[in-house]
C-alpha positions as CSV (number, residue, x, y, z in Angstrom):
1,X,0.0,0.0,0.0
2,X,0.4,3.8,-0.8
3,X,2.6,5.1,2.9
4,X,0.7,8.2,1.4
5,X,-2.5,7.6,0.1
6,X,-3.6,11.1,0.8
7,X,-0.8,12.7,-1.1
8,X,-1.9,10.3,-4.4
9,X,-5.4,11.1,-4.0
10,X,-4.3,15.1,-4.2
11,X,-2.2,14.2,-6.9
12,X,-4.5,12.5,-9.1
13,X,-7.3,14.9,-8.3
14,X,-4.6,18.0,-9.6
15,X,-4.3,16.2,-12.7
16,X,-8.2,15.1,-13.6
17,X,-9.6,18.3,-12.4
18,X,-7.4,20.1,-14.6
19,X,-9.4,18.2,-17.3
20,X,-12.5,20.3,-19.0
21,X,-15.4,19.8,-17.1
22,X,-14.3,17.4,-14.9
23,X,-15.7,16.8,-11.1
24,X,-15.2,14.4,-8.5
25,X,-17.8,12.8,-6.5
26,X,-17.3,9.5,-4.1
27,X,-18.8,6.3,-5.3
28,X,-18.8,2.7,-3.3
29,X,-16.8,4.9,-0.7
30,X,-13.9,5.7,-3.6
31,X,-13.1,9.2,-5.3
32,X,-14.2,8.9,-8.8
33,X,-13.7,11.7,-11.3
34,X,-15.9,11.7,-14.3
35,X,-17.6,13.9,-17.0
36,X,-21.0,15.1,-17.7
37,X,-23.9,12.5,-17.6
38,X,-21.7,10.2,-14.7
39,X,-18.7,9.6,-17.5
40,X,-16.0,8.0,-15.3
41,X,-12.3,8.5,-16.2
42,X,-10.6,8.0,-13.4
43,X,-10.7,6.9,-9.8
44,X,-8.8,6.1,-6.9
45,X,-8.3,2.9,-4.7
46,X,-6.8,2.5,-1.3
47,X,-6.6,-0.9,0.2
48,X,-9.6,-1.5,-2.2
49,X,-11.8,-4.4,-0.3
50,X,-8.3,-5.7,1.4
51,X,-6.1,-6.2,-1.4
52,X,-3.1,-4.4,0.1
53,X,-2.7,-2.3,-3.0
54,X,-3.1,1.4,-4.1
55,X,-3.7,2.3,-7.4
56,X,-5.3,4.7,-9.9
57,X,-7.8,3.4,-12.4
58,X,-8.2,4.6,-15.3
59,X,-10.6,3.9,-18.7
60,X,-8.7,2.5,-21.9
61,X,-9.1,1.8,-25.4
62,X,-10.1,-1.8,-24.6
63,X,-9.3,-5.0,-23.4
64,X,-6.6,-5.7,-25.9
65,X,-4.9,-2.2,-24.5
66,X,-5.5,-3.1,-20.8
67,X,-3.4,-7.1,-21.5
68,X,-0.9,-5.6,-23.9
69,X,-0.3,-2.7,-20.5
70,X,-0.2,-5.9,-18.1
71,X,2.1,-8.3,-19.9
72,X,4.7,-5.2,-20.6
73,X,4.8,-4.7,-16.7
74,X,2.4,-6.8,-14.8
75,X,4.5,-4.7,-11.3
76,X,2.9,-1.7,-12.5
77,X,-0.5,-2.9,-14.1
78,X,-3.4,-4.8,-13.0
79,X,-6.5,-6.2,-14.1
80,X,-9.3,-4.2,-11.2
81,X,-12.2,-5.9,-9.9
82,X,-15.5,-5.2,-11.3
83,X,-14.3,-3.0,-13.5
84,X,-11.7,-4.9,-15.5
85,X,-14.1,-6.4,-17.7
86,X,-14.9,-3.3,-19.4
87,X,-11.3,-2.3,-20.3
88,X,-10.2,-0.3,-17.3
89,X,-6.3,-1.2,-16.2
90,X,-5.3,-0.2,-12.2
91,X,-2.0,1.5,-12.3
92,X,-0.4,1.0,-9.0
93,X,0.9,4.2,-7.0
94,X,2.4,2.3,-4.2
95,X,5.6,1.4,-6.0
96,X,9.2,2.5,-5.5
97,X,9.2,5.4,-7.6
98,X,5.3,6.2,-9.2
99,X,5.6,7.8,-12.1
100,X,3.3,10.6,-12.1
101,X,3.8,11.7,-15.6
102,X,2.8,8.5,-16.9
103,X,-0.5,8.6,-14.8
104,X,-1.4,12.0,-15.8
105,X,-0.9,10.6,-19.6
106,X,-3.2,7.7,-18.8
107,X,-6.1,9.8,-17.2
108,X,-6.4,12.7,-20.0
109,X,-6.3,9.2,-22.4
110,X,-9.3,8.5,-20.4
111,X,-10.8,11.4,-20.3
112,X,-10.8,11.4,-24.3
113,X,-11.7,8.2,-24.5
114,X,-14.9,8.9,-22.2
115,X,-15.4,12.9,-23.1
116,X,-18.5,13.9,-25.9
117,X,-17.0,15.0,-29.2
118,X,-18.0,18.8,-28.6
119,X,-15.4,18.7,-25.6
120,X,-13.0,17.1,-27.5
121,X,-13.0,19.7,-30.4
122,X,-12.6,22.5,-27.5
123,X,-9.1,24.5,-28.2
C-alpha cells in the first residue's frame, strides 16, 4: 500500500480536475472523477476491499490495450475488480518510484476516450 494515500489522491485529483469539465464525486466509498452524464475517467483505490494495493484506475481503449499494459509490466498494471471487464487497467501508486507523468498521460487518455465529441474539439 500507498505510505501516502492522501498525497496520491491530491495528486491524481490535480491532474483530472485540470481536465475540461471534470468533477469528482465518491462512489462505493472511492473518489471517482468523471464527465458530464456520470462519464467516469478516473478513480482512486486505497486498500480497495483488502487487497493491500493502491492504485489509480483509469478507462482505456479496450481489453486488448488493458493485456498488452499488463504483460509489458504486470508490477505496475493490473486487471481491477469489477471493472476490469470493461477495459479499465489499475496502475499501482504504491511502488518504488510512481511515475506521475505516466498517470497523468493515462487519465487525459481516459478522459478522451470517455469525453463527448463537442469537448473534445474545444481549443
Amino acid at each position: 500500500m500507498s505510505p501516502d494515500p492522501a498525497g496520491d489522491l491530491e495528486r491524481l485529483r490535480a491532474i483530472a480536475l485540470a481536465l475540461p469539465q471534470a468533477a469528482e464525486k465518491v462512489s462505493h466509498g472511492q473518489p471517482v472523477f468523471f464527465i458530464e452524464k456520470g462519464k467516469l475517467f478516473a478513480q482512486y483505490w486505497h486498500d480497495h476491499h483488502h487487497d493491500g494495493a493502491s492504485a489509480v484506475m483509469v478507462k482505456l481503449s479496450g481489453i486488448e490495450e488493458q493485456r498488452m499494459l499488463i504483460a509489458i509490466d504486470p508490477e505496475l498494471y493490473y486487471r481491477p475488480a469489477y471493472i476490469g471487464a470493461s477495459g479499465w487497467i489499475a496502475i499501482r501508486t504504491d511502488v518504488d518510484a510512481t511515475d506521475w507523468d505516466l498517470i497523468a498521460g493515462k487519465v487525459e487518455a481516459s478522459w478522451q476516450t470517455v469525453a463527448p465529441a463537442r469537448l473534445l474539439r474545444t481549443p
